[in-house]
BADOBA-672620 format. One record per residue (C-alpha): z negated, x negated, y; residue in three letters; residue number from 1. Coordinates in nm, 4 decimals. Last residue first. Layout:
REC       c3       c1       c2 type seq
REC        Z        X        Y  ALA NUM
...
//
This chain:
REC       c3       c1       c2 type seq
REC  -4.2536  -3.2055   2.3084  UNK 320
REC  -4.6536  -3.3169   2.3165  UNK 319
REC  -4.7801  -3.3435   1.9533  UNK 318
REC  -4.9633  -3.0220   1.8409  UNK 317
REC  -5.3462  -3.0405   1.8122  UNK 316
REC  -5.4843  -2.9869   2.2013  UNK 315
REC  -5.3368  -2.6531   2.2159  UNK 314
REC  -5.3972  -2.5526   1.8251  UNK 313
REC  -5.8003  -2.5595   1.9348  UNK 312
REC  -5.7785  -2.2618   2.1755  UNK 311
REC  -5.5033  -2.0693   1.9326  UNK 310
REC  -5.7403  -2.1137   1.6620  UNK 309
REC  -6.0535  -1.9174   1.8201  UNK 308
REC  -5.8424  -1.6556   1.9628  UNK 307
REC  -5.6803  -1.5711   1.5977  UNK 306
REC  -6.0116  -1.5579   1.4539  UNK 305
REC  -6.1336  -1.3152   1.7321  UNK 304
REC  -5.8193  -1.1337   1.6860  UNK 303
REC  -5.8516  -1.1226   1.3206  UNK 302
REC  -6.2002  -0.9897   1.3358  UNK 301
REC  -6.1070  -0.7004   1.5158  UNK 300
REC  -6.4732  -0.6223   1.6981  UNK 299
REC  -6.3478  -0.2793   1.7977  UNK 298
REC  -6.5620  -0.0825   2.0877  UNK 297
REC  -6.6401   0.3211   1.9564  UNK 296
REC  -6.4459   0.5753   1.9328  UNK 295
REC  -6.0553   0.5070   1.8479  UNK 294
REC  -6.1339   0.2162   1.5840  UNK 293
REC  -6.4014   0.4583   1.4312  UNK 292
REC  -6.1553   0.6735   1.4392  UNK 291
REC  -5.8929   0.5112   1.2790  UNK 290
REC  -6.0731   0.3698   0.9837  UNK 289
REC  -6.1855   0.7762   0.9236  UNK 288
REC  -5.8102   0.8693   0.9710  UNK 287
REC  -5.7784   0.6023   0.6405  UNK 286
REC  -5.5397   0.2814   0.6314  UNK 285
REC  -5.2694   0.2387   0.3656  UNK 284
REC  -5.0468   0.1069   0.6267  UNK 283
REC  -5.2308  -0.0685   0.9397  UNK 282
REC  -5.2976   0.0833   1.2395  UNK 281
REC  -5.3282  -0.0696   1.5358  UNK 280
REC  -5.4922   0.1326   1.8371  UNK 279
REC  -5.2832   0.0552   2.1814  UNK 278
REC  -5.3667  -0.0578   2.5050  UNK 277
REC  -5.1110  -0.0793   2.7827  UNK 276
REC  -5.0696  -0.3066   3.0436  UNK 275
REC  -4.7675  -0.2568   3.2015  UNK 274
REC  -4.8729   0.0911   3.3571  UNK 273
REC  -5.2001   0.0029   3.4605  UNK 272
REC  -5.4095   0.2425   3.3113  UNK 271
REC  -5.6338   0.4289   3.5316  UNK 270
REC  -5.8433   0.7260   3.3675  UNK 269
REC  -5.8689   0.4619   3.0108  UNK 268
REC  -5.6209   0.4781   2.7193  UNK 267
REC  -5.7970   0.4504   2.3459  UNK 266
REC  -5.8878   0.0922   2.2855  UNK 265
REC  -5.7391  -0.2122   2.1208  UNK 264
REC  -5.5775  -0.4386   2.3068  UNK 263
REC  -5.2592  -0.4646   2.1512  UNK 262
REC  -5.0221  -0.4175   2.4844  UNK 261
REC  -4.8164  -0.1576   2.5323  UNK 260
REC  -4.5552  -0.1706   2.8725  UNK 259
REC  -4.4486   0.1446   3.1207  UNK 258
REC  -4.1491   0.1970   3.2958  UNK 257
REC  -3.9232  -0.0522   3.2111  UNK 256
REC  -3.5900  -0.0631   3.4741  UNK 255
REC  -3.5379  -0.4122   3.4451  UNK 254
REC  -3.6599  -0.5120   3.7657  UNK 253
REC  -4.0090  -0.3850   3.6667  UNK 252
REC  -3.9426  -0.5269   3.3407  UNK 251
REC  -3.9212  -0.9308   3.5144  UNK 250
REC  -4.2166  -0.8354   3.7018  UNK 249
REC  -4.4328  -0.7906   3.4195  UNK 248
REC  -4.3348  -1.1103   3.2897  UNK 247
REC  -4.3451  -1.2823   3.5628  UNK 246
REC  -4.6870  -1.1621   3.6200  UNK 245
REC  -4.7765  -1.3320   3.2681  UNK 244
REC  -4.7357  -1.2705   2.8870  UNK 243
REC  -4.8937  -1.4177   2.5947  UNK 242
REC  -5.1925  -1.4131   2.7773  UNK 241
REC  -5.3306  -1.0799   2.7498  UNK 240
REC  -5.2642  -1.0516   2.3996  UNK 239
REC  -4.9339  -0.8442   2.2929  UNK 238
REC  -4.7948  -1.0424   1.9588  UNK 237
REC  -4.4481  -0.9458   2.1133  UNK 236
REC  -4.5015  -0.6924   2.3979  UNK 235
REC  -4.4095  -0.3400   2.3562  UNK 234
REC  -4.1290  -0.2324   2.6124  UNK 233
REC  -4.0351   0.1197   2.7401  UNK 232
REC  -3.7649   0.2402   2.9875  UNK 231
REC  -3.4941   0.1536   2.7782  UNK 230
REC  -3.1027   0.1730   2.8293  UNK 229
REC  -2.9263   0.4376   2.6457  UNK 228
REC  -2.6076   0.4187   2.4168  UNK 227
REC  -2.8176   0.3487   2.1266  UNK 226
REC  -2.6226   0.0072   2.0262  UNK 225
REC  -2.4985  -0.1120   2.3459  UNK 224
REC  -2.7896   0.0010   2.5352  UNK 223
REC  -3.0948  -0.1756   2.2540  UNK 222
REC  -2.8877  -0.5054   2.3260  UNK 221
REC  -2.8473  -0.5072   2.6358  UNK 220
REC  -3.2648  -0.4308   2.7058  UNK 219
REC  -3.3145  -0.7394   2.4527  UNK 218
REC  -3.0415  -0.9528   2.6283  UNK 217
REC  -3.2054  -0.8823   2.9731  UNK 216
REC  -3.5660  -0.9755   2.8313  UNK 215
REC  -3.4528  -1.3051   2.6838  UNK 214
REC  -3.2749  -1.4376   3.0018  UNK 213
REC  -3.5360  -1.3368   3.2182  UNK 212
REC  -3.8211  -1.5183   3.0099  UNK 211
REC  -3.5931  -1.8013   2.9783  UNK 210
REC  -3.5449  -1.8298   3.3852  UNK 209
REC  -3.9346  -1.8193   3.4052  UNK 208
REC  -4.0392  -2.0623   3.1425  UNK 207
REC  -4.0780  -1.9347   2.8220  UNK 206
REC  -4.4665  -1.9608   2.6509  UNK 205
REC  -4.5832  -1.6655   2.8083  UNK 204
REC  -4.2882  -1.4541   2.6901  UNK 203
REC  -4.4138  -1.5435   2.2918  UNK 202
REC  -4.0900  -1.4990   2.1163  UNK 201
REC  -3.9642  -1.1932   1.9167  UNK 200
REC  -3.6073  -1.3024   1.9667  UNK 199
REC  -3.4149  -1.0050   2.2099  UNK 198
REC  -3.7613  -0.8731   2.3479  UNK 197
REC  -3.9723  -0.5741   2.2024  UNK 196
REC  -3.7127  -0.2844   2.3788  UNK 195
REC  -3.7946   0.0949   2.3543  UNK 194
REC  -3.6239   0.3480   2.0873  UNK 193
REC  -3.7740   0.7024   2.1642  UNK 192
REC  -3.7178   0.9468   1.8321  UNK 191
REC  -3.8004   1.3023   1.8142  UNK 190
REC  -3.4419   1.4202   1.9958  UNK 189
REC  -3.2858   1.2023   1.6846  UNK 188
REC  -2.9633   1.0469   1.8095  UNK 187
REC  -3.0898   0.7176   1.8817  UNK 186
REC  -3.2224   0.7468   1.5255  UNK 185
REC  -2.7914   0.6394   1.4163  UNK 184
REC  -2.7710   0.4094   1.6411  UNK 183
REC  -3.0506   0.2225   1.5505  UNK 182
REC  -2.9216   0.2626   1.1670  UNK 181
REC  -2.5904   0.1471   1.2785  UNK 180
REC  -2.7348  -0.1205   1.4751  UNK 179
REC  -2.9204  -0.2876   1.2407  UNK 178
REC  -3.3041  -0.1914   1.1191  UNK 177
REC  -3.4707  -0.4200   0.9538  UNK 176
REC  -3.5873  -0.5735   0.6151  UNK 175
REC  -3.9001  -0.7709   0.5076  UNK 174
REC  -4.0604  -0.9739   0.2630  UNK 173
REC  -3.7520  -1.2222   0.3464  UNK 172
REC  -3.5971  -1.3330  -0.0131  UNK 171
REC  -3.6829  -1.6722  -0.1161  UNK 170
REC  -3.6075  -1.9718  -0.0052  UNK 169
REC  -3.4606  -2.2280  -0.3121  UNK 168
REC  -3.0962  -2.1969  -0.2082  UNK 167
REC  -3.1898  -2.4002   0.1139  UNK 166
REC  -3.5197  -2.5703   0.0749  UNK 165
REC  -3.4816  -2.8391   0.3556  UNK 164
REC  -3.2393  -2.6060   0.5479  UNK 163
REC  -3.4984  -2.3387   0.6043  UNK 162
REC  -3.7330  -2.6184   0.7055  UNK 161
REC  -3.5348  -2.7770   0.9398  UNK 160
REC  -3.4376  -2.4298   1.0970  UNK 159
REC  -3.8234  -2.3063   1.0848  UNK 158
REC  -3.9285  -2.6000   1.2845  UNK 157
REC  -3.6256  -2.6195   1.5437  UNK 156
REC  -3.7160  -2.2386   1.6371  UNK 155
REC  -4.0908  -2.3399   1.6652  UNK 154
REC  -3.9660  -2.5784   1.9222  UNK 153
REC  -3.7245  -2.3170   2.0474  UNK 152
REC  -4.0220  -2.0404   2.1139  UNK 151
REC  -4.2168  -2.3000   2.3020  UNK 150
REC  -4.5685  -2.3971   2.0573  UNK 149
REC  -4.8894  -2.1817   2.1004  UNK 148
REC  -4.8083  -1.9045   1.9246  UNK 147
REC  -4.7754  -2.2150   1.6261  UNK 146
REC  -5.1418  -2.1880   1.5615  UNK 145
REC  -5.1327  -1.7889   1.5048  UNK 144
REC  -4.8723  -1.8723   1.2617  UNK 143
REC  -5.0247  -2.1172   1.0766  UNK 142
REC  -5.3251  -1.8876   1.0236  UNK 141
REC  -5.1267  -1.6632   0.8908  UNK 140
REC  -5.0156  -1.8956   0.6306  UNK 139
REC  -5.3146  -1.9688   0.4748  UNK 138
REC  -5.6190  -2.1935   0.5379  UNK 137
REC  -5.5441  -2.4636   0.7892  UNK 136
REC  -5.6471  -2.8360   0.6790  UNK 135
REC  -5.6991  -3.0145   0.9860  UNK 134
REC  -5.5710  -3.0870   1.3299  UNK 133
REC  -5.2565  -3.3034   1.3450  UNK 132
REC  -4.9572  -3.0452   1.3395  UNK 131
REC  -4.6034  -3.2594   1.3443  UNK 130
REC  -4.4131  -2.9478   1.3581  UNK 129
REC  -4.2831  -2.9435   1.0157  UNK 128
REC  -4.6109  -3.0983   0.9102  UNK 127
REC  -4.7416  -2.7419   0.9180  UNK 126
REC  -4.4519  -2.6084   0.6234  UNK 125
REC  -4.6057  -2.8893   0.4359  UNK 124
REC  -4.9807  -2.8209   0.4864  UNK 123
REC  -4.8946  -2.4040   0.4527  UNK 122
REC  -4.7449  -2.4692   0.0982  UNK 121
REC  -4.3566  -2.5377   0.1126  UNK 120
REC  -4.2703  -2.1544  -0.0383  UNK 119
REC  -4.5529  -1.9629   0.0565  UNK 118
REC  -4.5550  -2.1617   0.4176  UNK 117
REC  -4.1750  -2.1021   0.4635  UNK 116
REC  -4.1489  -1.7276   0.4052  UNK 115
REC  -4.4925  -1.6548   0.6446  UNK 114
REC  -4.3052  -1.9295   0.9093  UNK 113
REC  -3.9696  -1.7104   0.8994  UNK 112
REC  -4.2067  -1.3360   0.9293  UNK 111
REC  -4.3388  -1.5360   1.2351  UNK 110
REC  -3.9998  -1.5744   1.3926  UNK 109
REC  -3.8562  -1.2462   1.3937  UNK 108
REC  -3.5783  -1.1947   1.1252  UNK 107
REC  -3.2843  -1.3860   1.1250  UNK 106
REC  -2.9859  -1.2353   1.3716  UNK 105
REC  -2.7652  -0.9466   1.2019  UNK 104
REC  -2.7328  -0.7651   1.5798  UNK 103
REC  -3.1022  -0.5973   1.5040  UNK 102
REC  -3.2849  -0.8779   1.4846  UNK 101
REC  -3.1235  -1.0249   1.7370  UNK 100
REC  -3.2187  -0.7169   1.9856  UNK  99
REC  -3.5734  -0.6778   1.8452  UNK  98
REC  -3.6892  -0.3013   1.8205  UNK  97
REC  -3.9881  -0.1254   1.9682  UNK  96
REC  -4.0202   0.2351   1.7833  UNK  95
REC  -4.1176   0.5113   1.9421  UNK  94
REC  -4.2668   0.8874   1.7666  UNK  93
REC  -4.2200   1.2397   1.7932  UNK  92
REC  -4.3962   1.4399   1.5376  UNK  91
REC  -4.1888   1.7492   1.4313  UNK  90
REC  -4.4049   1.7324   1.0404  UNK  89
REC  -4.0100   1.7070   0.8947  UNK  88
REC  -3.8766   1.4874   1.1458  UNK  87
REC  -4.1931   1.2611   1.0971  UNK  86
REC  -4.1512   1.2538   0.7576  UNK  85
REC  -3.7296   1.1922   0.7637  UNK  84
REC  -3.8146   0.9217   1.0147  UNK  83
REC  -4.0795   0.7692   0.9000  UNK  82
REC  -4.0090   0.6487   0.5499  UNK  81
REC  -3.6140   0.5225   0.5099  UNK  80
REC  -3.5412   0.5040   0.8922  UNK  79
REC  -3.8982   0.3504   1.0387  UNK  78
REC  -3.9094   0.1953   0.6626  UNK  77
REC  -3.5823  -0.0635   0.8137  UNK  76
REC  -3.8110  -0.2912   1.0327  UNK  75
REC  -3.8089  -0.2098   1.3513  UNK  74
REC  -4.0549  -0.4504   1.4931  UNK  73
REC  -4.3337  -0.2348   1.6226  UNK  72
REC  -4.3943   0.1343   1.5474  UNK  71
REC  -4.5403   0.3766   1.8105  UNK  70
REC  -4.7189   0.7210   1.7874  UNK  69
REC  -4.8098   0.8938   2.0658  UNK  68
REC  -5.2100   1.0423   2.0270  UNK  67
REC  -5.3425   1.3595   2.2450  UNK  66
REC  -5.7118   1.4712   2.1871  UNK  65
REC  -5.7083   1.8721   2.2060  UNK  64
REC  -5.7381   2.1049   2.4813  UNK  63
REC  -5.6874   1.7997   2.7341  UNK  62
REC  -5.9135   1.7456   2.9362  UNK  61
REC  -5.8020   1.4128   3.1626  UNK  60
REC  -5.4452   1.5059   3.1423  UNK  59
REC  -5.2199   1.1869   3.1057  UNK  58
REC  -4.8799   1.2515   3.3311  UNK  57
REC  -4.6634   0.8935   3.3344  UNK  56
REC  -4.7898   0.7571   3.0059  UNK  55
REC  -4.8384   1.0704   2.8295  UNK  54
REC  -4.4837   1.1808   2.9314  UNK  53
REC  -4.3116   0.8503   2.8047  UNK  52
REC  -4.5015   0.8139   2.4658  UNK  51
REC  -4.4030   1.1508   2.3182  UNK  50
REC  -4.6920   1.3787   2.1744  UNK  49
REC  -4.8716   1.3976   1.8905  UNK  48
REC  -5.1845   1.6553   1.9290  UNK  47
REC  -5.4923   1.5386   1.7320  UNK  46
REC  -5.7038   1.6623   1.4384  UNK  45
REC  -5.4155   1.8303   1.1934  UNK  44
REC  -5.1623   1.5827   1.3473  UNK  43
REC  -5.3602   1.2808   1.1962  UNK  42
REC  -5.4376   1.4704   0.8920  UNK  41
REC  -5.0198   1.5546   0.8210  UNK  40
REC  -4.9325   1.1821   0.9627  UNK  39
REC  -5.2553   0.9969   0.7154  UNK  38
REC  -5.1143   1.2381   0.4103  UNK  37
REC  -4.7077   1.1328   0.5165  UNK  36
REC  -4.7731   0.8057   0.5570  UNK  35
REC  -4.9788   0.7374   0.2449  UNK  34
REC  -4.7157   0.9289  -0.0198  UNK  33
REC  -4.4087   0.7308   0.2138  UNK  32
REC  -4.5576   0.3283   0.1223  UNK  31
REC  -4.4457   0.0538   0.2884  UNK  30
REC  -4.4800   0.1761   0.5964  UNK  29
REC  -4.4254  -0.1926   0.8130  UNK  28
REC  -4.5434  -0.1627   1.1959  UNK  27
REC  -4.7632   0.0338   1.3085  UNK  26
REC  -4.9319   0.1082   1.6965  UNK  25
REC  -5.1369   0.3815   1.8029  UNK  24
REC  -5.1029   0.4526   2.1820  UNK  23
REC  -5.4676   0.6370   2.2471  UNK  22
REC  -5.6048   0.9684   2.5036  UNK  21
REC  -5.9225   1.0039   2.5315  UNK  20
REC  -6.1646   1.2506   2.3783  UNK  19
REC  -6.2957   1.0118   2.1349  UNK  18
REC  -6.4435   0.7631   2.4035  UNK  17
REC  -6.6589   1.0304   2.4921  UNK  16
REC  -6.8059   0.9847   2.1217  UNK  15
REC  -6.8688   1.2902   1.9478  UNK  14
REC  -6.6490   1.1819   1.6420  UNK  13
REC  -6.7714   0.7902   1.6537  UNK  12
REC  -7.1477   0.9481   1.6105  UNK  11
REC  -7.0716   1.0988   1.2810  UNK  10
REC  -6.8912   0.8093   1.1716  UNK   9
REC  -7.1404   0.6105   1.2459  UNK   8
REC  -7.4250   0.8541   1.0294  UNK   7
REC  -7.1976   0.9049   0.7551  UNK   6
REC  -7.1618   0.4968   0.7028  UNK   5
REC  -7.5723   0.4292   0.7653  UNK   4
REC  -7.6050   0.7943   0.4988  UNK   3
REC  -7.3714   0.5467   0.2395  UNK   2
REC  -7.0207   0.7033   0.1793  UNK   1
//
């Protein structure tokens, strides 16, 4: 490590920032030897504690700095990786799960258009949609322009496309939990299971009624298969405007307590409740990585990038 490097990180660990509170958020642990070394040093610095009660009771000096640990998506290495680590270290931990995912539906939308751009190239799989900006670089970036796009028009996309290649699609990157295996962590005392919508869509981009409609089928969902309804929601993509006062509203009257964002910064004195922030971690990431995230302000390059393309993709898709 260069003397600038040792020097920040220094700094990042007295930071005031450092002391507070943070919601780290995961998805995909592809790898068990680099999620159990990063959960044994994470829980050697910081105190892991459930996401409910440091929500609704955060101590302002705490003895130690407190962390809950959160995993979006549900994809299947929450059962196969996590679990038995975490179980074994006595970390609690939530996971936000998809209710079509989970009831055998296809995997959440942008995972469809990552598929469908490696196998059409990203100007074909683009065209799908009848995109006319110009040339966009790699697949990701076609999925941050399509956040833009109604859930079902992006829907229609994928389903053309899908069909197009048929036996010629590869394999999704990903698998995820079903409802045995949800069932099944339900019963872990370690283990909070909170809703992330029924299809993964961006809430902001529903209309009211289909906002409702999606939230109440994710909630049903997650109660038929864990036999408990949830008071915690992580929103899907979770900028500040992919989700509205409707929105918020909508989990009020669903019985959600608290909501996570993925603005990333430790938790402030005066949270509001539905607006989370969180820390995202990515696997194969270092504790050092994580706080300098936790410390000092983030300039996340992807979301600036993803910002910047989301602005231009409104004026570049046809009208519906």
């Amino acid at each position: 490590m260069t003397p600038v490097k040792q020097l920040i990180v220094s700094f990042a660990r007295w930071s005031p920032r450092r002391r507070r509170p943070a919601i780290l958020c995961l998805h995909d642990v592809g790898s068990r030897a680099w999620f159990e070394g990063f959960a044994r040093e994470l829980a050697a610095r910081v105190e892991i504690v459930p996401l409910e009660p440091l929500v609704a009771g955060r101590d302002d000096r705490p003895a130690r700095p407190q962390a809950a640990l959160t995993f979006d998506d549900g994809c299947r290495s929450v059962a196969t990786i996590v679990e038995p680590v975490a179980s074994a270290l006595g970390l609690p931990f939530t996971m936000f799960v998809c209710g079509e995912v989970m009831e055998g539906g296809p995997a959440p939308w942008p995972d469809r258009v990552m598929r469908l751009a490696g196998a059409l190239r990203v100007d074909r799989a683009a065209a799908l949609w009848g995109w006319r900006g110009g040339a966009i670089p790699d697949a990701q970036g076609l999925v941050n322009r399509l956040k833009e796009l109604p859930h079902d028009r992006i829907v229609a996309g994928l389903e053309r496309g899908e069909a197009d290649l048929g036996d010629r699609l590869p394999a999704p990157p990903l698998e995820y939990l079903g409802v045995a295996e949800v069932r099944r962590l339900a019963t872990n005392p370690l283990v909070t299971i909170g809703s992330h919508s029924h299809r993964h869509p961006i809430l902001a981009r529903l209309s009211h009624a289909e906002q409702v409609a999606d939230l109440e089928r994710g909630v049903a969902a997650l109660e038929r298969a864990s036999g408990r309804r949830p008071r915690l929601f992580a929103y899907p993509n979770g900028k500040a405007t992919d989700y509205d006062a409707g929105t918020i509203q909508t989990l009020r009257e669903l019985g959600i307590i608290a909501a996570v964002t993925t603005d990333q910064r430790p938790l402030g004195r005066h949270e509001d409740p539905y607006r989370l922030p969180r820390l995202g971690i990515s696997a194969g990431d270092s504790l050092t990585k994580l706080e300098l995230k936790w410390s000092l302000p983030w300039p996340s390059r992807g979301d600036r990038q993803e910002a910047v393309v989301r602005k231009e993709a409104r004026t570049q898709w046809p009208p519906a």
